[in-house]
Residue, then its C-alpha position, 0 to 999 in steps of 0.5 A: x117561707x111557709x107559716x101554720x094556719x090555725x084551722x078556723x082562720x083556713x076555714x075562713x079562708x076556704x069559705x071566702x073564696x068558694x063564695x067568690x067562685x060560686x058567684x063567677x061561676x053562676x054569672x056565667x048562666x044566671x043570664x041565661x033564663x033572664x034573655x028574653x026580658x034582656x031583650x025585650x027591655x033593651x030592644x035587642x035582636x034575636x040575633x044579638x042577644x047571645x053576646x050578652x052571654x058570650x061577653x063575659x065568655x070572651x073576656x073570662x076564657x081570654x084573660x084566665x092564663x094572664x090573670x093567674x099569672x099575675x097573681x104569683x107575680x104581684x100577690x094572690x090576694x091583691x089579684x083577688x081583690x081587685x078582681x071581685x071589685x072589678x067584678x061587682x062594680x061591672x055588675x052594677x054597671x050591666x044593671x043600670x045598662x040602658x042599651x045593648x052596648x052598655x050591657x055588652x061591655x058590662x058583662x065584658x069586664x065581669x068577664x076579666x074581674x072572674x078572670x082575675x079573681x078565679x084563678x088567684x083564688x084557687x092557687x090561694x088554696x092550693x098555696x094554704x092546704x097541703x097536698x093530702x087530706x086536707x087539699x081533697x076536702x078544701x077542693x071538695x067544698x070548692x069543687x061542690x061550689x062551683x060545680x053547682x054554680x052552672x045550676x044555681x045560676x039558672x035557678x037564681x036567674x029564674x026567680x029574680x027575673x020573675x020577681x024582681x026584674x032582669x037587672x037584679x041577675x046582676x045587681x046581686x053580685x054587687x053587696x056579695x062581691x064587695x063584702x068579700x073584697x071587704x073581708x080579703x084583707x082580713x081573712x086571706x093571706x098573702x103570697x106570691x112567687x118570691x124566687x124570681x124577678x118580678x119581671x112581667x113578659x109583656x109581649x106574652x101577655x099580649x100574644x096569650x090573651x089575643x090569641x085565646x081571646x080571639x080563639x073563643x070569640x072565633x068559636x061563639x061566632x062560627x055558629x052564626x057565620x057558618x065554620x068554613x066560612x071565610x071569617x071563621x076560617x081566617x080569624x081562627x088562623x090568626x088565633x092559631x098563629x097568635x098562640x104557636x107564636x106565644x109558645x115559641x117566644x115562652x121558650x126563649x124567654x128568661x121570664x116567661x109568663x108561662x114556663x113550659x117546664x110546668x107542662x113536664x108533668x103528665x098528670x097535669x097535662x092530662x088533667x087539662x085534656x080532662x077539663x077541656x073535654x069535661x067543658x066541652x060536654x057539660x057547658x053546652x048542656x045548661x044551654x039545651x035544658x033550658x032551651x027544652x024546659x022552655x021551649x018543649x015542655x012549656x015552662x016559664x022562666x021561674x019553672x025552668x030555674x025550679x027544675x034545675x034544683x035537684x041537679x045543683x043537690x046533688x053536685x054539691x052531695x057529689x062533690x062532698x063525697x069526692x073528697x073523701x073518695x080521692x083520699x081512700x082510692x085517689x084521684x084517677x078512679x074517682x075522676x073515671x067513675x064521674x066521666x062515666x057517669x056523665x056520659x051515661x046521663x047524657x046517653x039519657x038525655x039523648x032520649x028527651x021526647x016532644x011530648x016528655x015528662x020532668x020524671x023520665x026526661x029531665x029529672x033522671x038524667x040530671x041527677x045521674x049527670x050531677x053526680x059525675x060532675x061532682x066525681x069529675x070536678x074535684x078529682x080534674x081539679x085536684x090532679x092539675x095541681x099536683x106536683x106543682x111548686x108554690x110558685x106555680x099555682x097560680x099559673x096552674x090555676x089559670x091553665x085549668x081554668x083555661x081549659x075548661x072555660x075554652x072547652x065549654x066555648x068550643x062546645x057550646x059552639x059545636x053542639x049548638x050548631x049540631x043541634x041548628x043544622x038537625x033541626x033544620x034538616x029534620x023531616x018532622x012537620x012538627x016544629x017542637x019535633x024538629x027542636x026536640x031532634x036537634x036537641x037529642x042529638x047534640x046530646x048524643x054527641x056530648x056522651x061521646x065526648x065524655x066517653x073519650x074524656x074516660x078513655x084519655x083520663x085513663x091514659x094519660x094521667x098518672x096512676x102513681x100520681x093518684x096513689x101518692x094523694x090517696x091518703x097522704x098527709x101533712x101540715x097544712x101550711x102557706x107560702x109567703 
C-alpha cells in the first residue's frame, strides 16, 4: 500500500533525518581533535587512546546489515527511534565517563545506536521519494549532510574542546538526539516489509555481525600488532570464515536476513565496490589532516577545526549541484567525474611539505577533494538503491552503508600503517621530515585507490541504469 505525501510533510521528513546522519556522521571524527584532552583527563596511554575512536567503528561497521535489516522487518521509524535514543543517551554516558572503560564502551554503544538509526533513515527516504527527481534532490541534501559531517566534526570538536571541555563533543548529541526522537513520531511515517513473515534469522544475525564486527576490529588492530602477525592473521580467518558461513546459510534459508537475490542487481553491486573503495580513500584522509594540521604546521586544536571549514563548504555546495546534475546526466558520470576529482585532490595532498602553507598545501587540495565527495557521495548512494523494492531499502541502506563504514576501517588501517612504516624508515634526521614523508605517501596510495574506484564504477555500474534515473519522474509516495 503506498499514500501521498504533501510536500511540506516530506520536507519535514527529509529535514529530520539528515540531521540524525549529520550527527552519526560527525561522531565519528568530532573526537578526533578532542584525544589529546581524552587522554590527559582520564590518564589514558598513547597506545590506548585510538579505541576511543575505533569503539564506535567497531560496534558502527559491525551492527549496519542487522540494523537495516531489522528496520524492514519490525518498522523504519521504530528502528530509527530506538536508535537515536540509544544514541544520545550513550552520548551522556561518554561524557560523564570517568575512566577509559567507561568511555570505551560509551562510544560502543554510540556506535549500535548510528547502526540502528542510519540505515532505517536512509531506506525511510528511499520508501518516501520516488526514484527520479525528487529521490536526487532528497539524496542531494542527505549526501551534502553527511559528506560535510566528517569536516564538521573536526570543527565542531576543535571549538567545544577548546571552549568548553572534552566531554562536550559528546554531550551535544544528547538535546540534538532526543529532539529528534521526540519529533519521529509526529514527522515520519511508518513502514516496513509487509510481504513476508515476520520471521527473524537468528543465527544469521549472529554470523553477519561477528563476522563483520571481527573483521573491522582485525583490521583497527593490525596496525598495532603488525599484519602478518599471528593475531591478525588467525583473527581475520575467523572473520572470514564467519562471513563465508554467513553467505552459505543465506542461501538456504527460507527467511534470510539477507536474500542473496538483492545482489542480481549489477549497478548495486558496483555501487557498493564504489563505496568501499570511496571509504578506503577519504576516511583515513581526516586522520592525516589533522595529524598535519597539528603536528606539522603547528595548529592548535580550535585552528586545526577552523581549517577544515572551507572543505565542509564546499561538500555541501557539491553535493547540492550533484543532485541536479544526476537528474540531467545521471548517476554514473557524476559519480565518475567526483572520483576523478578525489583522486586529483589527494594527487595533491601527496605534495604537503614540513615547512608548508595553508594556501598551497591544505587549503587547495581540500576544496578540490570536497567537490568530488560531494559528486561522489550522492551519485554512490543514489545507485545503491535503484531497482530495489520497497521491502529491500532497508537491507540495501545497511549494505552501503556497510561498505563504506568498512572501507574507511580498512583504510584507515592500511594507510596508516603506510604511513608509520615510512616515517620510520625515512632517512630525514628531521622528525617533523619524517612525518611529513609518511603523511605524503599514504596520501599518494589514497589517489590510487580512488582512480581504481574511477575505473570499476566505469565498468561495472550500469549505463542503462543511470540513463533511466536521469530525468524520470514520478509521484512521490510511501510504502506502508
Amino acid at each position: 500500500m503506498t499514500s501521498s505525501l504533501p510536500s511540506r510533510r516530506s520536507g519535514a521528513v527529509l529535514a529530520l533525518l539528515a540531521m540524525t546522519q549529520f550527527l552519526v556522521v560527525v561522531d565519528a571524527s568530532i573526537v578526533n581533535v578532542a584525544l589529546p584532552s581524552v587522554a590527559r583527563s582520564l590518564e589514558i596511554s598513547q597506545q590506548d587512546i585510538t579505541w576511543v575512536v575505533n569503539a564506535y567503528t567497531l560496534t558502527f561497521g559491525g551492527f549496519l546489515l542487522l540494523g537495516g535489516r531489522l528496520a524492514d522487518l519490525l518498522g523504519r521509524r521504530r528502528m530509527f527511534t530506538a536508535g537515536v535514543v540509544l544514541f544520545a543517551l550513550a552520548s551522556l554516558a561518554g561524557g560523564l565517563a570517568e575512566s577509559f572503560g567507561w568511555l570505551v564502551g560509551a562510544r560502543a554503544a554510540q556506535g549500535l545506536g548510528a547502526a540502528l538509526a542510519s540505515p532505517a533513515a536512509l531506506s525511510i527516504i528511499t520508501t518516501t521519494f520516488a526514484e527520479g527527481p525528487e529521490r536526487n534532490r532528497a539524496l542531494g541534501i542527505w549526501g551534502a549532510v553527511a559528506g560535510a559531517g566528517g569536516a564538521a566534526g573536526v570543527l565542531l570538536g576543535g571549538v567545544l574542546t577548546e571552549y568548553l571541555g572534552w566531554e562536550w563533543v559528546l554531550f551535544v548529541n544528547v538535546p540534538v538526539g532526543l529532539a529528534v526522537a521526540a519529533l519521529a513520531p509526529r514527522v515520519l511515517p511508518e513502514s516496513r516489509d509487509t510481504g513476508r513473515e515476520r520471521v527473524f534469522d537468528v543465527p544469521g544475525a549472529v554470523l553477519s555481525t561477528g563476522g563483520l564486527a571481527l573483521g573491522v576490529y582485525t583490521l583497527v588492530d593490525a596496525e598495532r600488532v603488525g599484519w602478518l602477525s599471528a593475531r591478525t592473521l588467525v583473527l581475520g580467518a575467523v572473520a572470514l570464515a564467519l562471513l563465508v558461513a554467513f553467505v552459505v546459510l543465506e542461501g538456504r534459508s527460507r527467511h534470510p536476513l539477507m536474500p542473496l537475490g538483492i545482489f542480481r542487481l549489477g549497478t548495486l553491486r558496483g555501487a557498493n565496490i564504489s563505496g568501499l573503495l570511496i571509504g578506503v580513500s577519504l576516511f583515513s584522509m581526516f586522520f592525516f589532516i589533522s595529524l598535519y594540521l597539528q603536528q606539522v604546521l603547528g595548529y592548535d586544536a580550535l585552528e586545526a577545526g577552523l581549517a577544515y571549514l572551507p572543505l565542509a563548504l564546499t561538500i555541501v555546495c557539491s553535493a547540492g549541484a550533484a543532485s541536479a546534475l544526476v537528474t540531467r546526466l545521471g548517476f554514473k558520470p557524476v559519480l565518475m567525474g567526483g572520483l576523478a576529482l578525489v583522486a586529483a585532490g589527494l594527487a595533491w595532498f601527496s605534495r604537503v611539505s614540513p615547512d608548508g602553507a595553508f594556501l598551497p598545501d591544505v587549503l587547495g587540495p581540500s576544496i578540490v577533494v570536497g567537490a568530488g565527495l560531494g559528486f561522489s557521495f550522492v551519485p554512490v548512494t543514489i545507485a545503491a538503491v535503484v531497482g530495489t523494492q520497497p521491502e529491500e531499502a532497508g537491507l540495501a541502506s545497511g549494505l552501503i552503508n556497510t561498505s563504506q563504514q568498512v572501507g574507511g576501517a580498512l583504510g584507515l588501517a592500511v594507510l596508516a600503517s603506510i604511513a608509520t612504516s615510512v616515517t620510520a624508515g625515512s632517512g630525514a634526521g628531521d622528525p617533523v621530515t619524517a612525518l611529513t614523508d609518511g603523511f605524503s605517501t599514504a596520501f599518494l596510495v589514497a589517489a590510487g585507490i580512488a582512480a581504481a574506484a574511477f575505473v570499476l564504477a566505469g565498468l561495472l555500474i550500469s549505463g542503462a541504469d543511470s540513463r533511466a534515473v536521469a530525468g524520470s519522474d514520478a509521484p512521490v509516495a510511501v510504502a506502508g
